[in-house]
N, C-alpha and C positions, 0 to 999 in steps of 0.2 A: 932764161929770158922769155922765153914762149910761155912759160907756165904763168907769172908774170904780167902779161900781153894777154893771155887768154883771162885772167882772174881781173883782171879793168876791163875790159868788156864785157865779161859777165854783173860785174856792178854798175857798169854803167846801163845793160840791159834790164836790170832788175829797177835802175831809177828811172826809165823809159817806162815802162811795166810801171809801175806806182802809179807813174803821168798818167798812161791813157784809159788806167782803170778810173779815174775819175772823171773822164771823161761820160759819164754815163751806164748806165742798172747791165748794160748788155755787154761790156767790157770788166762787170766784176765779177771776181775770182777771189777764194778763200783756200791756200793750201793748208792754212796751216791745222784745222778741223779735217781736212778730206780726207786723210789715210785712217781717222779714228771712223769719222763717214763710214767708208769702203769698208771697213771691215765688220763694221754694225751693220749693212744689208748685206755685206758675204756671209756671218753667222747664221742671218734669219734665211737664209735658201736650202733648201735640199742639195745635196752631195752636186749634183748634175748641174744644177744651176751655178753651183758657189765657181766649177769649172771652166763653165761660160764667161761668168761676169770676169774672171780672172783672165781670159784669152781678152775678152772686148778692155780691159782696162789697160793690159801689156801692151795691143796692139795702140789705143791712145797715145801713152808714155811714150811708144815709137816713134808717132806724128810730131808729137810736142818736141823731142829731140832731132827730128828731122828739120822742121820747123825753124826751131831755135837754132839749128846749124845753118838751114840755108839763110836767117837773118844777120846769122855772126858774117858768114862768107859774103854776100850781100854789101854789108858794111863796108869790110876791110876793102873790096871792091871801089865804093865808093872814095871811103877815104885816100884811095892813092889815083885817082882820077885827075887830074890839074882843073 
């Protein structure tokens, strides 16, 4: 049932997400090119760099799931509020 409960929140986040990326140029986002992206200026760097870029991108994906947790918690929050 959690698993369930978690998989309709994440789609109804994802139809949130749709929404407020049209809200405007500063709310878009393109996943579905960006790992092809990442990986065409990780190839073009020297060994040292490609390193770098890989710590600063992990440590992103960290936010965004931090992120994305504390708006699922947030919600469910709200949701049970009267």
């Amino acid at each position: 049932m959690a698993a369930a409960y978690a998989a309709d929140r994440a789609i109804e986040l994802e139809a949130l997400l749709a929404a407020i990326r049209e809200l405007g140029p500063e709310y878009a986002f393109e996943r579905e090119g960006r790992a092809d992206a990442v990986a065409a200026v990780r190839h073009a760097l020297p060994a040292m760099e490609q390193e770098l870029l890989d710590v600063i991108v992990e440590d992103h994906a960290c936010e965004v799931a931090a992120l994305r947790e504390a708006v699922t918690q947030l919600a469910a929050l709200v949701g049970r509020t009267p």
